[in-house]
N, C-alpha and C positions, 0 to 999 in steps of 0.2 A: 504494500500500500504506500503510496507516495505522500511523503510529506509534507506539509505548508511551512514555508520559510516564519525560520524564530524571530523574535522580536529583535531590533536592535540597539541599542543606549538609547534612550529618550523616543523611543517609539512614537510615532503620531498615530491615530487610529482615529474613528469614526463614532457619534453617538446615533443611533439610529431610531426613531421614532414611527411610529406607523400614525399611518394618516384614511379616516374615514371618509370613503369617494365612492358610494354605492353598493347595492346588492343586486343580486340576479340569480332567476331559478338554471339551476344546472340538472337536464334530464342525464342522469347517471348513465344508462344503459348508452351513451354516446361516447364517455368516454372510458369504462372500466367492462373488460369482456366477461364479468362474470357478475354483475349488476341484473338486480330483479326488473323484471318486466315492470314499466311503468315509478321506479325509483328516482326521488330528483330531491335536492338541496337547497336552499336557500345558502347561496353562499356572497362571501364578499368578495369585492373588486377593490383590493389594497393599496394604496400606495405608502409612501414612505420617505421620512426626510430623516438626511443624513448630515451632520455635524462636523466638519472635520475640528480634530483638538485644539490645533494649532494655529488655524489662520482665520478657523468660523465659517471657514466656506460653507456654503449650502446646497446640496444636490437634493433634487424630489427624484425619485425612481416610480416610473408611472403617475398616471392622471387619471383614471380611472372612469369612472361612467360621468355621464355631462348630464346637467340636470334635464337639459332640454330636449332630452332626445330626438326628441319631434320635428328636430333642425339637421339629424342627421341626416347624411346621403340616404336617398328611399332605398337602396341595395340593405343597408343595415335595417332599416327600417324593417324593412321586408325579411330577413336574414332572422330578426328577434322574433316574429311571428311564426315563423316553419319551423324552429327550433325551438319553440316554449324556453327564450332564453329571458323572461319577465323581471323587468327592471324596475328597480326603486332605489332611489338618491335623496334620503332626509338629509345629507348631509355630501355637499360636492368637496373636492379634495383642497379650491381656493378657501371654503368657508371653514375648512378644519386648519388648516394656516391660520386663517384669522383669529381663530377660538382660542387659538396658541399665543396671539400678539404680533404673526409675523406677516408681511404680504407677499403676493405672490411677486410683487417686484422688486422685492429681498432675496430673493431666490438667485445666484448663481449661476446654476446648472439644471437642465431636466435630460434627465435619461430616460430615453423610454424602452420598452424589453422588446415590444411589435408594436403595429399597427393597429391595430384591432381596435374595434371601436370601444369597447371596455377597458381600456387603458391608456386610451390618448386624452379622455376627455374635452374640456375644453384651453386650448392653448393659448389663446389669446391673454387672460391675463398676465403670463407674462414674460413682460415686455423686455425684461433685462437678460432675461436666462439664455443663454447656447442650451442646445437643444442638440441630442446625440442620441443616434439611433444608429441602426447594420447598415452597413453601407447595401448590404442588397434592398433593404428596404425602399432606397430612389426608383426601383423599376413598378414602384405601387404611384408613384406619382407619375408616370409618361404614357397617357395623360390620366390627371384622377378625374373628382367628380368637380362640377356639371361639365367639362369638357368632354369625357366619356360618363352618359346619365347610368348605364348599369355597373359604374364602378364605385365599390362601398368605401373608397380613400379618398375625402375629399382635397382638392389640391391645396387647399390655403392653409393643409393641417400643419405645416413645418415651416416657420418663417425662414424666408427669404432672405440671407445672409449670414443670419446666425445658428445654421445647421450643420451638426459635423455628422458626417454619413464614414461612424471608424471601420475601417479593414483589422482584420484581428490577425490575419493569419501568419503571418510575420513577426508575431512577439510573442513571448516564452512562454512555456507553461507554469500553471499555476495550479498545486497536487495532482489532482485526478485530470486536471482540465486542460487540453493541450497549448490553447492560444488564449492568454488574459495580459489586458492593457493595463500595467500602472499609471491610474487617472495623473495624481499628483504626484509619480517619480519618488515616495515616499513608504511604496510598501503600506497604505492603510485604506485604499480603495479601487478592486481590479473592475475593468468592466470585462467579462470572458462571453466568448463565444459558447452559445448554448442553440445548437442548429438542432432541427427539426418542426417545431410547431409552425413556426413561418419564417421564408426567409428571412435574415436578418434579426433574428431572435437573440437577446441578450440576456445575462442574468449579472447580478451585483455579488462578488463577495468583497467584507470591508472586516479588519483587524476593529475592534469593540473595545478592544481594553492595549496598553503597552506590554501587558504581561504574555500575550497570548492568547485572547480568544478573537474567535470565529465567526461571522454569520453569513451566511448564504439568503438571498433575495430573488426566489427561482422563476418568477414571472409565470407563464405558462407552461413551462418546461414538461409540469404533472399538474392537472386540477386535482386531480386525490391524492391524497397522503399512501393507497391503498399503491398506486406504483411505485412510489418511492421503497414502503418494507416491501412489495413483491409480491403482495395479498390476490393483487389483479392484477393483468396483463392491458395493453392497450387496445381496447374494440377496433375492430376490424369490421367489415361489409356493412357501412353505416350508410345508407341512401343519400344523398343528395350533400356529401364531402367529397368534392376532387378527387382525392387519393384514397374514399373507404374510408378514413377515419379522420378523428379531429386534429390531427395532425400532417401536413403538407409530406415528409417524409418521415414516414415512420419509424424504419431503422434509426437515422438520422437521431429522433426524439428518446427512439431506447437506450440509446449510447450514453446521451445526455443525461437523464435518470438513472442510464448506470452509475454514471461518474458523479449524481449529485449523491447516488447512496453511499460513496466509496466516503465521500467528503462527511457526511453527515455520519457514517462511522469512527470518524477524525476524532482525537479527545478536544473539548472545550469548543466543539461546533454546533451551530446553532441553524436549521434548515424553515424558512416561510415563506407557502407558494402563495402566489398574488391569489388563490379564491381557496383561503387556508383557512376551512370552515373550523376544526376544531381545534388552531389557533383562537381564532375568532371569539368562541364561545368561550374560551375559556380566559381572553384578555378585554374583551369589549367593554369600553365603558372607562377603563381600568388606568393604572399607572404608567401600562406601555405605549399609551398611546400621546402625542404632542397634547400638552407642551411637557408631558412625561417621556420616558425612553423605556426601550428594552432592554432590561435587566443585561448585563454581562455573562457571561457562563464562567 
């Protein structure tokens, strides 16, 4: 098993808070092959702001559902209705920022994991942030929406200048994971390559403490927890997904969940997938969430 690089004198690392940006029902039997007929979750659409120790920087990782749905490209639109994927947002991911004291034009950085319309949210507030996403993810913009009407990206989702579309493949591995970018050249925030679910798919791992610990930020990597231990397998012959299942390349996706179990095997690692229901249930409300953080391991 591969190890995660030791801390080094005066270690920087990351506080990490999770930030409330919607729910949505997840029909189970879509993404776990051994799911009862008719089984579904009410789960969240997480995002997350991250701290760095040292200089205060501020990265969101995802954006999560937008209140207004009703504004999205009608492809989503239409996308949430055939998939019973039913949304609700008492609370969008700018207004959980604010409940905290912070604005979304205090923000830094926003990284987002995919496109999907449950984790880009709305972008527009803000205004100051670079914005980082897979570099394969530009072939979801040529053209998006209303340029081409049946495409569910709409084009104005990534501003205009301040977009960094990173290539990963050329920078080192990071434990299990072959290609992760040190954001700040400091060893306390990777963004790694996490292929499968959609091109361009990312996930966050970020050092929590200077001593040693770990968290992983898996995006859509797994909606269940049930792939990560192994419990289920990924559904397969699912009608009306591209490739059979909720995942673009599925191999692709199981690789990735190998490597996030190898990690979460790791001592002092800490694994939460962006619709991480029983995270969810058992922090909501709670201390881990802004203007609280998530405990250290």
């Amino acid at each position: 098993m591969t190890a995660l690089p030791p801390p080094t004198k005066d270690q920087a690392f990351c506080t990490v808070s999770a930030l409330e940006s919607g729910h949505l029902n997840l029909p189970l039997p879509i993404f776990l092959d051994n799911a009862a007929p008719g089984s579904a979750i009410l789960a969240p659409s997480l995002s997350f702001l991250l701290h760095h120790s040292k200089t205060d920087k501020k990265l969101v990782f995802d954006l999560g559902i937008r209140k207004d749905i009703e504004n999205a490209p009608p492809a989503v639109q239409e996308w949430i209705i055939a998939a019973s994927f039913h949304t609700s947002v008492p609370q969008d991911v700018t207004e959980s920022l604010t409940h905290g004291g912070l604005s979304p034009s205090d923000v830094d950085t926003v990284c987002i994991s995919h496109c999907h319309w449950d984790h880009t949210g709305d972008t527009k507030p803000f205004v100051n942030s670079e914005f980082i996403v897979g570099a394969a993810s530009a072939s979801f913009f040529k053209p998006g929406y209303p340029e081409d009407p049946d495409s569910p990206f709409a084009s104005d989702l990534l501003p205009q200048g301040r977009t960094r579309f990173v290539q990963l493949h050329e920078h080192p591995p990071l434990g299990p994971f072959p290609h992760a970018l040190d954001l700040y050249s400091d060893g306390s925030l990777y963004i790694v390559d996490a292929a499968g679910h959609l091109p361009g798919h990312l996930l966050l791992i970020a050092r929590t403490s200077a001593d040693g610990a770990w968290i992983l930020l898996g995006g859509d990597s797994a909606h269940h927890w049930n792939l990560i231990t192994g419990e289920s397998k990924i559904a397969d012959g699912r009608p009306g997904f591209p490739s059979g299942c909720a995942h673009l390349d599925k191999e692709a996706a199981e690789l990735t969940i190998q490597r996030i179990r190898e990690f979460w095997k790791l001592p002092r690692t800490r694994v939460i997938l962006a619709h991480d229901e029983p995270w969810y249930k058992e922090n909501k409300g709670g201390a881990a969430f802004w203007p609280g953080h998530i405990a250290s391991k």
